[in-house]
Structure formats: C-alpha cells, structure tokens
Residue frames as a rotation matrix with the C-alpha (Angstrom) as fourth column:
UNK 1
-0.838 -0.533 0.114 -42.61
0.360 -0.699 -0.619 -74.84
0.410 -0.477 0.777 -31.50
UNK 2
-0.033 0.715 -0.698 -45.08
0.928 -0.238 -0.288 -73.33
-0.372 -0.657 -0.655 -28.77
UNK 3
-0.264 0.090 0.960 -46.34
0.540 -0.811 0.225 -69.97
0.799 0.578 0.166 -29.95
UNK 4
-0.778 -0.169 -0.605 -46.09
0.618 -0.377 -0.690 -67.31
-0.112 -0.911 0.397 -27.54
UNK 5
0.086 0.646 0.759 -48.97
0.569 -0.657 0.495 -65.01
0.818 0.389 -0.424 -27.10
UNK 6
-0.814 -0.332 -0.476 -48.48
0.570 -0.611 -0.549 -61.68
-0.109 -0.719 0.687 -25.41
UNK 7
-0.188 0.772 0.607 -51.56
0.922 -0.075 0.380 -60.00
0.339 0.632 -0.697 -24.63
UNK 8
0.054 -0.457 0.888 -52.00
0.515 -0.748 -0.417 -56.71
0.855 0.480 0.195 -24.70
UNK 9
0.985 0.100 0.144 -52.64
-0.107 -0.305 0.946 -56.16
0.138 -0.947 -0.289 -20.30
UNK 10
0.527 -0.789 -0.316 -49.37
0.836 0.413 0.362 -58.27
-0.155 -0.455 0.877 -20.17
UNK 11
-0.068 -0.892 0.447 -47.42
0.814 -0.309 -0.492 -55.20
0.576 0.330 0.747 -22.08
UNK 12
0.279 0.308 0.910 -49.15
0.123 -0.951 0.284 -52.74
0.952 0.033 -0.303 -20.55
UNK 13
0.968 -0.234 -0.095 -48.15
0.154 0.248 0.956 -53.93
-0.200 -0.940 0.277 -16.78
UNK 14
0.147 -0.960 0.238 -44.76
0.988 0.152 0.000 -54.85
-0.036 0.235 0.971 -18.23
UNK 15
-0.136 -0.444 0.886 -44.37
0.630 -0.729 -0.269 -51.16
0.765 0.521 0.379 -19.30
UNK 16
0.507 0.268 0.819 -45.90
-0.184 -0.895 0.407 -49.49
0.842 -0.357 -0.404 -16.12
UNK 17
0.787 -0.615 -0.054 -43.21
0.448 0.508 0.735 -51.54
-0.425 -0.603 0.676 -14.01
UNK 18
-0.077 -0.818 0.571 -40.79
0.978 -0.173 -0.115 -50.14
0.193 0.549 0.813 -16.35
UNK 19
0.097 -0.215 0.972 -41.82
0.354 -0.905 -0.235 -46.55
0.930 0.367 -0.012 -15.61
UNK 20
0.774 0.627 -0.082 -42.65
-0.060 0.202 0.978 -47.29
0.630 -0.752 0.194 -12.11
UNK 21
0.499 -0.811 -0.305 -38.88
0.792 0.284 0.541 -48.19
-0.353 -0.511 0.784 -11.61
UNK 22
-0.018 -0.961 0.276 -37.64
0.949 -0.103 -0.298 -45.69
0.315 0.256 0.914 -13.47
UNK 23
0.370 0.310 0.876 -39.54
-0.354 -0.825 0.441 -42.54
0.859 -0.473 -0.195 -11.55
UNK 24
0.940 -0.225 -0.257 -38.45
0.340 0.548 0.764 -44.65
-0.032 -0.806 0.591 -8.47
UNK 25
-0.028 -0.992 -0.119 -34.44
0.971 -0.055 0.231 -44.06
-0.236 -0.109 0.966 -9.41
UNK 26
-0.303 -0.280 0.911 -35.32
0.382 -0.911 -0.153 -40.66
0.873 0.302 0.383 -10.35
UNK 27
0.763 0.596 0.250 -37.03
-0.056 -0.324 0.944 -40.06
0.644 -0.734 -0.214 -7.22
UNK 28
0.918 -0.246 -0.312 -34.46
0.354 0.150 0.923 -41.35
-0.181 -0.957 0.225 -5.03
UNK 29
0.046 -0.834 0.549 -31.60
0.987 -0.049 -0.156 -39.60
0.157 0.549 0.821 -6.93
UNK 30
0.214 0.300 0.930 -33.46
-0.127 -0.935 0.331 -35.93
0.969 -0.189 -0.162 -6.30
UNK 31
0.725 0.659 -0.198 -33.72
0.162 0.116 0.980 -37.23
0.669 -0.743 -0.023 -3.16
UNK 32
0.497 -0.862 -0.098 -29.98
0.847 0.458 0.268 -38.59
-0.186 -0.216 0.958 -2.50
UNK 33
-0.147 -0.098 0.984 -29.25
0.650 -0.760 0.021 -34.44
0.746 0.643 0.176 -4.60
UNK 34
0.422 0.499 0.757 -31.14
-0.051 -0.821 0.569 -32.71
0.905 -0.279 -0.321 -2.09
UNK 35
0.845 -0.423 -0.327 -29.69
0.481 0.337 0.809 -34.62
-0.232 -0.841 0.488 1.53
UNK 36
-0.029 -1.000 -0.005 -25.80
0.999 -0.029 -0.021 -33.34
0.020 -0.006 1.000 -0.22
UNK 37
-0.038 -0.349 0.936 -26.94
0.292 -0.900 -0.323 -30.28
0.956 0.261 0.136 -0.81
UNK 38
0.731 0.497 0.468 -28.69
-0.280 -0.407 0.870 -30.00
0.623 -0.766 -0.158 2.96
UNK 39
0.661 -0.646 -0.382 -25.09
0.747 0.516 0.420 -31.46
-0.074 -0.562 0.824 4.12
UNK 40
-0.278 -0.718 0.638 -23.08
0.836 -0.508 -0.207 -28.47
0.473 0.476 0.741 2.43
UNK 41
-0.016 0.547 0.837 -25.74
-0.009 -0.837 0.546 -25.74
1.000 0.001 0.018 3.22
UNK 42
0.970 0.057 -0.235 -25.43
0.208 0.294 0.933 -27.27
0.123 -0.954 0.273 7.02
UNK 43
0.379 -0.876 -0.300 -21.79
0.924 0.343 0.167 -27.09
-0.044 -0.340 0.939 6.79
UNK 44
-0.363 -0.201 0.910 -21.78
0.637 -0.766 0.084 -23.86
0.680 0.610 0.406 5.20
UNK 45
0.592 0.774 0.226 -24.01
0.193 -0.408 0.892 -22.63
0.783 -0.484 -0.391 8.37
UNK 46
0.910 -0.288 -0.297 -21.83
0.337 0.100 0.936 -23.92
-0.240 -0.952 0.188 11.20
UNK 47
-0.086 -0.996 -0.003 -18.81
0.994 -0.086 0.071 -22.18
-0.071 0.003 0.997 9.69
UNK 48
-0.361 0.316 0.877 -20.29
0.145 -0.910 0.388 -19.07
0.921 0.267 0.282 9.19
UNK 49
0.954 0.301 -0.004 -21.87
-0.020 0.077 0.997 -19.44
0.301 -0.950 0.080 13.37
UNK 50
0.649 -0.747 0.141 -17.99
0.605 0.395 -0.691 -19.82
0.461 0.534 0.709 13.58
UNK 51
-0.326 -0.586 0.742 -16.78
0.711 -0.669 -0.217 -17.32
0.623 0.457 0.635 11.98
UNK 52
0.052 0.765 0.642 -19.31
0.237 -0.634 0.736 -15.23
0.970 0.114 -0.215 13.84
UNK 53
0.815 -0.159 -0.557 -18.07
0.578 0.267 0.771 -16.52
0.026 -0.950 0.310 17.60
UNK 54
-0.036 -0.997 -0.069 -14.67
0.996 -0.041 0.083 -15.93
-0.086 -0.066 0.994 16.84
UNK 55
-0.514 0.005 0.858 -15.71
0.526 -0.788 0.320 -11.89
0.678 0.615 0.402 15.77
UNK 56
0.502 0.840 0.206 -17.68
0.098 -0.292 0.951 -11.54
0.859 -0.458 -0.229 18.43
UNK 57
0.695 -0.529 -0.486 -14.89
0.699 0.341 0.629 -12.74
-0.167 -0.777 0.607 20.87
UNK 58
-0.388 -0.878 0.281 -12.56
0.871 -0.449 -0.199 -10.36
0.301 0.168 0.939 18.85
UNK 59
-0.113 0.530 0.840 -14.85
0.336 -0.776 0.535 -7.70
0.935 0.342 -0.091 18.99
UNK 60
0.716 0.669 -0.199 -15.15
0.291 -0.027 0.956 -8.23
0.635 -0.742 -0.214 22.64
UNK 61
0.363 -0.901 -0.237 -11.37
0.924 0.314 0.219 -8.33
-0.123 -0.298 0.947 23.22
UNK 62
-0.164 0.013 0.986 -11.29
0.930 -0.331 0.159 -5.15
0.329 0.943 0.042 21.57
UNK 63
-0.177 0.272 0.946 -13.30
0.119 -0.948 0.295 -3.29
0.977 0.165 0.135 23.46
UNK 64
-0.075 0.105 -0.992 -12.47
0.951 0.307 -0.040 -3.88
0.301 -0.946 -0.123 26.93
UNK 65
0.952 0.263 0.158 -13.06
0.207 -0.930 0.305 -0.55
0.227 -0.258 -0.939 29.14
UNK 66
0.738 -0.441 -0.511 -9.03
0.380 -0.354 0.854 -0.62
-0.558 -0.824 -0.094 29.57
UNK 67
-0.156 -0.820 0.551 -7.96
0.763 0.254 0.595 -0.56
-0.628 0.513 0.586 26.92
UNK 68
0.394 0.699 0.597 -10.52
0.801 -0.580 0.150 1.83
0.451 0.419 -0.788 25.66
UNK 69
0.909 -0.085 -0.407 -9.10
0.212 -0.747 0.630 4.29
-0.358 -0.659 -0.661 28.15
UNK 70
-0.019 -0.975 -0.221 -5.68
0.213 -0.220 0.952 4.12
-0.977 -0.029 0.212 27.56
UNK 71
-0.570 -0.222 0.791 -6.27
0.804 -0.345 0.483 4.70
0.166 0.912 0.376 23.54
UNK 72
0.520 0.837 0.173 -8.60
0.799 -0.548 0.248 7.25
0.302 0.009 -0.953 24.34
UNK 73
0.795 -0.411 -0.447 -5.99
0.219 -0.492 0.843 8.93
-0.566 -0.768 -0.301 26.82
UNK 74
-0.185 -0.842 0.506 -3.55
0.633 0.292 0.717 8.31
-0.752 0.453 0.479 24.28
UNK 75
-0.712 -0.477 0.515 -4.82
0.687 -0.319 0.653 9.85
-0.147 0.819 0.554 21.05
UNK 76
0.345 0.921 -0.182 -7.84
0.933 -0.317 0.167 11.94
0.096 -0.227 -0.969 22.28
UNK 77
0.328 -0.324 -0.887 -6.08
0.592 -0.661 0.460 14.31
-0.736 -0.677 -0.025 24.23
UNK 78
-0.594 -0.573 -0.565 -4.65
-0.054 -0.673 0.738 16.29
-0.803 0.468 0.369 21.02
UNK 79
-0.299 0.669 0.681 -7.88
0.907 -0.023 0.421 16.37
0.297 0.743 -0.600 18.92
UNK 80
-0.989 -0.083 0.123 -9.29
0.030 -0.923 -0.385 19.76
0.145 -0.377 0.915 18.83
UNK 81
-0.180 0.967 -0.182 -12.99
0.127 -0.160 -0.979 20.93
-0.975 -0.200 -0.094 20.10
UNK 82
-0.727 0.182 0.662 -15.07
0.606 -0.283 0.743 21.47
0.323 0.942 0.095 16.80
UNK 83
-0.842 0.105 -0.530 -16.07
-0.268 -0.933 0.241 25.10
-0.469 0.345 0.813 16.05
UNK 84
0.160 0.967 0.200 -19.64
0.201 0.167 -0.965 25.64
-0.966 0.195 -0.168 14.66
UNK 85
0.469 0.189 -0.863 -18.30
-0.684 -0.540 -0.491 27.60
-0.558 0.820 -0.124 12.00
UNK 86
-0.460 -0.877 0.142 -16.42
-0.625 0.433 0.650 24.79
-0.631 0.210 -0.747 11.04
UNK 87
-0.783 -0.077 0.617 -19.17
0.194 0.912 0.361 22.91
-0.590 0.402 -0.700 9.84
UNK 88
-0.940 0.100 -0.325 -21.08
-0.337 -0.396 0.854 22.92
-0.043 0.913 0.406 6.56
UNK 89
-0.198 0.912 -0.359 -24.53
-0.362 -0.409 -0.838 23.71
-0.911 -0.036 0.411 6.00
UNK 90
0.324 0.262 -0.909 -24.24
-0.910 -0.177 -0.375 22.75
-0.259 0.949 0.182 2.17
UNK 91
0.483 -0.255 0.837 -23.20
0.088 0.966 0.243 19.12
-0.871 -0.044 0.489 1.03
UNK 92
0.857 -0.193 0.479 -22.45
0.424 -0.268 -0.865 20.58
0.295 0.944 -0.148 -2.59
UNK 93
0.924 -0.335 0.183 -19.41
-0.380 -0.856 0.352 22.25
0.039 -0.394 -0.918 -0.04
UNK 94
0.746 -0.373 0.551 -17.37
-0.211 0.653 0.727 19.34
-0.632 -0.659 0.409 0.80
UNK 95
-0.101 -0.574 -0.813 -13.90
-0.920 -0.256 0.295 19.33
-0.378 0.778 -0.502 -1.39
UNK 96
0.823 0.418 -0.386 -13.61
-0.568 0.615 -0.546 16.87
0.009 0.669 0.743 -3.96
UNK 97
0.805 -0.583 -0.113 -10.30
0.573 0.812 -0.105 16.54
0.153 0.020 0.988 -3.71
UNK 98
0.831 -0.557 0.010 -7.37
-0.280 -0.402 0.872 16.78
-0.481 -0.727 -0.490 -1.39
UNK 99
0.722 -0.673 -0.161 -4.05
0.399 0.595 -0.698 17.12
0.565 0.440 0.698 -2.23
UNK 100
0.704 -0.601 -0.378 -0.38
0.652 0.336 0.680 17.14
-0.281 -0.725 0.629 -0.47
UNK 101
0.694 -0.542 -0.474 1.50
-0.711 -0.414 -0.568 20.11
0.112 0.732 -0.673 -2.14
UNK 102
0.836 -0.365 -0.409 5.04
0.137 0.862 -0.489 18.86
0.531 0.353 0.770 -2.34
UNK 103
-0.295 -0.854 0.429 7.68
-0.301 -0.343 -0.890 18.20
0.907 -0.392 -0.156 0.41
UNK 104
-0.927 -0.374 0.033 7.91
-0.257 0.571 -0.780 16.83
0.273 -0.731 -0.625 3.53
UNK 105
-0.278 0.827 -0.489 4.65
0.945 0.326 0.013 15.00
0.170 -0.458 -0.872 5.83
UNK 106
0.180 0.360 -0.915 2.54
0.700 -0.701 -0.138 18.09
-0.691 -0.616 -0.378 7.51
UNK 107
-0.854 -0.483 0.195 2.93
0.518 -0.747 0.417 19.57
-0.055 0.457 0.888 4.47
UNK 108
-0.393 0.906 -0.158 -0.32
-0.533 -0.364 -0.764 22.58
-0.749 -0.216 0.626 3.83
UNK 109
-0.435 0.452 0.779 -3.19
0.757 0.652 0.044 20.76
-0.488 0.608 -0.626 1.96
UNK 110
-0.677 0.501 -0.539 -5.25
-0.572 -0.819 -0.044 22.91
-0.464 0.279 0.841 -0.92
UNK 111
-0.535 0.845 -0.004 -8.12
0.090 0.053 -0.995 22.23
-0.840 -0.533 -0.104 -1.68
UNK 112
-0.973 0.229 0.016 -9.74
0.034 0.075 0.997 21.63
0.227 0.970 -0.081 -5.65
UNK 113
-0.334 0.940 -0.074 -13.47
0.495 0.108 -0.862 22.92
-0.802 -0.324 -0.502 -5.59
UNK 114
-0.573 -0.140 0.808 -15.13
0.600 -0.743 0.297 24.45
0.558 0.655 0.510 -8.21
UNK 115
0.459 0.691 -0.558 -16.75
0.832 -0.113 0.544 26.39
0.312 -0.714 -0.627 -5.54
UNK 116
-0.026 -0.960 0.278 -14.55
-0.118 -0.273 -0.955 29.16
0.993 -0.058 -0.106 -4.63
UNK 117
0.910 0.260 -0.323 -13.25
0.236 0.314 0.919 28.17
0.341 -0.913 0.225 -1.21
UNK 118
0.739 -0.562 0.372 -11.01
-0.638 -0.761 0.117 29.25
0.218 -0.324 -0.921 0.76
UNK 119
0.263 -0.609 -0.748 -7.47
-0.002 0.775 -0.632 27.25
0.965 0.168 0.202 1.05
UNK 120
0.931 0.352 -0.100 -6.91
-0.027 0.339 0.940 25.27
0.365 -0.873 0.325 4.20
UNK 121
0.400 -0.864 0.305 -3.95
-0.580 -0.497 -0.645 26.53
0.709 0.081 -0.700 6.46
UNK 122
0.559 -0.289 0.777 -3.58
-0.683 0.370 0.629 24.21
-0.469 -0.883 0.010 9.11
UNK 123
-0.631 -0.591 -0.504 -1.38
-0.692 0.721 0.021 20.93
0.351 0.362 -0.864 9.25
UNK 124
0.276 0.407 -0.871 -2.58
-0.323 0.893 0.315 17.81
0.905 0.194 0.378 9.11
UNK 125
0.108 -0.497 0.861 -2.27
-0.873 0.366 0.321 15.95
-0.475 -0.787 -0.395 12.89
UNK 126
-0.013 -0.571 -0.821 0.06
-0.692 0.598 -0.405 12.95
0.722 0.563 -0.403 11.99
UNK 127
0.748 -0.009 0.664 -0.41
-0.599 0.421 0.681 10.10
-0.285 -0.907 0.309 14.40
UNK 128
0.185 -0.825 -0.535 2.93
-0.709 0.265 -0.654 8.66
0.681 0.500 -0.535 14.41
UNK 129
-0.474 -0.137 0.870 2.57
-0.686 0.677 -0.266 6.28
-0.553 -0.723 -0.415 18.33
UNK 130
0.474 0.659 -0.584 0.64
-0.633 0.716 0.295 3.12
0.612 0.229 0.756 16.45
UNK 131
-0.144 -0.738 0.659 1.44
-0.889 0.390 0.242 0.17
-0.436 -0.550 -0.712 18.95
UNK 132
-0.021 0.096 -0.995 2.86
-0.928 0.369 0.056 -2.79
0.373 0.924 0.081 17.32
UNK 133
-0.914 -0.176 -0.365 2.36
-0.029 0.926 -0.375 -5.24
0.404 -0.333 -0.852 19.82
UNK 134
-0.264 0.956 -0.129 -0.71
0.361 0.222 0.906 -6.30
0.894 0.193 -0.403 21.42
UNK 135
-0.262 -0.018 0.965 -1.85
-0.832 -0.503 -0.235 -4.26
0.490 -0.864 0.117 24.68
UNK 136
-0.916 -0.304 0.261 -1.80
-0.343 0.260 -0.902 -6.41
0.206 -0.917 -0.343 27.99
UNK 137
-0.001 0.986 0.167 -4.66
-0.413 -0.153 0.898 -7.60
0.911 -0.068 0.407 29.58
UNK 138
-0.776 -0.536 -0.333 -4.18
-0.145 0.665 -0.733 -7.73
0.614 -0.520 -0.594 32.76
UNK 139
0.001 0.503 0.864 -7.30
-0.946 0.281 -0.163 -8.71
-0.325 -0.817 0.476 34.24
UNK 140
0.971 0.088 -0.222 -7.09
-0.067 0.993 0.102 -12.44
0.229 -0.084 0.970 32.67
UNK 141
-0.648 -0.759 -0.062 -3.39
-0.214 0.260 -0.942 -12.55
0.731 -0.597 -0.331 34.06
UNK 142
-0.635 -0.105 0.766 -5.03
-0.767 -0.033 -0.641 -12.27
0.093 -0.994 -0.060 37.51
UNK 143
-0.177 0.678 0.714 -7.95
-0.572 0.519 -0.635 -14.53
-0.801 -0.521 0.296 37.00
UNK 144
-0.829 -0.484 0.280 -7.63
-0.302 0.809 0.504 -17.84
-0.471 0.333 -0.817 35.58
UNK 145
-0.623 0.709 -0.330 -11.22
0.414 0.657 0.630 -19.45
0.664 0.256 -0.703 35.98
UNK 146
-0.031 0.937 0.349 -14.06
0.110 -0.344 0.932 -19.15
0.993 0.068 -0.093 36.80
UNK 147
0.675 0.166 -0.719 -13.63
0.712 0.109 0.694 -19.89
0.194 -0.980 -0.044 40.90
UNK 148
-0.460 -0.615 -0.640 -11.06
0.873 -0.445 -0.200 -17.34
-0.163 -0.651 0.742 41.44
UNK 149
-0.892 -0.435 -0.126 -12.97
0.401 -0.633 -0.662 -15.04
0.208 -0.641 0.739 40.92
UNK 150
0.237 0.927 0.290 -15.69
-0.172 -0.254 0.952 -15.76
0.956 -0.275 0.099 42.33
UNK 151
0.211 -0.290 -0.933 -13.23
0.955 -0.141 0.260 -16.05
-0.207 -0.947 0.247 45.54
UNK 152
-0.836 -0.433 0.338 -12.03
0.469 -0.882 0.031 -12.11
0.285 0.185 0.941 44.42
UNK 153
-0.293 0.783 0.549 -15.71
-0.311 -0.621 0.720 -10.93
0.904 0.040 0.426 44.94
UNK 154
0.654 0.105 -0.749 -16.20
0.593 0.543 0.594 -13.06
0.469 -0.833 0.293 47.61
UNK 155
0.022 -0.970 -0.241 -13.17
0.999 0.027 -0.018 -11.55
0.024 -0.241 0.970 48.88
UNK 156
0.755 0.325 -0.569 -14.25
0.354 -0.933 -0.064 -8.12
-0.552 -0.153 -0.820 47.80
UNK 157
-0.058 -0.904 -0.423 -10.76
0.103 -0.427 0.898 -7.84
-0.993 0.008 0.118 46.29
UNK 158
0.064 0.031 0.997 -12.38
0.995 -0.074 -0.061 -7.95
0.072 0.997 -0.035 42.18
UNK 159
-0.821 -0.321 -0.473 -11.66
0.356 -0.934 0.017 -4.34
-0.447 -0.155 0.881 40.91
C-alpha cells in the first residue's frame, strides 16, 4: 500500500477553501435577505404613494369651490355670531362633562363642573339635512377632456 502523506500547507489551504466557501454562501444569502427585503420596502412605498394620490384626489374632490358654497349656504346660515363674553379666559373652565337630561333630542344640557357654573339654557342646534347621496359636479359633466376646454376658454364660454 502507498502511504499517503498530508502535509500540513495541504490542510491548511484545504481548510481556508472550506471557510472561503462557506463566508461566500453566507455572503450571498445576506445578500439574496437584503434584495427581498428592498423588494417589500419598495412595494410597501408605491402603495403608500398610492394611497396618497387617491387622498389627494379625494381631498381635491372635496373641496371644490361649489360645493363648498352650497354646504356653506346650507349649514352656515343658522350658526350664531360668537359673543366675547362667551368665551373663556380660564382653561380650568371648560365642563368636563355634558349630559342630555332625559326626553326627547333638543333636550336642555347641564353641565358637571366642580367649578360653580352656571347651567346652560339654550338647545342644542340639531343638524338633521345630511345628504345621502353624492353632490353633482357639474363642471366635469360639461367638460370631458382636456380640448374642450381649452375650446370653452378659447371660446370665452369657461365659467
């Protein structure tokens, strides 16, 4: 039999090939870790940019200047003016808690303070119009795209 001699450079190579590959699969595993996470954290971005369009569009829809008018016109008109004396100088003033006596809506509220305060005689204003459909819009009824109306201005006839 042939006698094998291993000498001692041979193990040492042998073993830094062995660690060499195995930092190598750990490397490219972090690596292969980090690319899913920068796929999620990407996905996680462009739904949230989204989300953010779609809020912005509501937000815009929202607050058109006609609709603004008509709720204004609508639930404005029967707020009262505020009264200086009405308002409080003291934060330590403000009630703690409101209650409904019992019996019908609009019933008088009173008022729990240990403060002594006077009890509040008015009624409550009940808004009772809430509309349950969406309000019109009729300026995109009239204008489709983008060329009509830029023939309306053209035209003079945009409002």
């Amino acid at each position: 039999m042939r006698k094998i001699v291993i000498r001692l450079s041979t193990v040492f190579v042998l073993m830094l090939a062995i660690l060499s590959g195995a930092s190598l699969f750990w490397v490219s595993q972090q690596v292969q870790q980090l690319e899913r996470e920068q796929r999620v954290m990407h996905q996680q971005v462009s739904s949230e940019q989204e989300g953010i369009r779609v809020l912005s569009a509501e937000w815009d829809y929202l607050n058109r200047p006609e609709r603004l008018e008509y709720l204004s016109s609508r639930y404005l008109k029967s707020m009262e003016l505020v009264e200086p004396e009405n308002l409080l100088n003291d934060a330590n003033l403000v009630p703690e808690k409101q209650a409904l006596e019992e019996g019908e809506e609009g019933s008088i509220i009173s008022v729990v303070h240990p403060v002594s305060k006077p009890e509040i005689t008015k009624r409550p204003t009940v808004v009772r119009d809430i509309p349950q459909e969406p309000i019109e819009d009729s300026v995109s009824k009239k204008t489709d795209d983008f060329k009509s109306i830029l023939d309306q201005i053209v035209a003079g006839d945009h409002e």
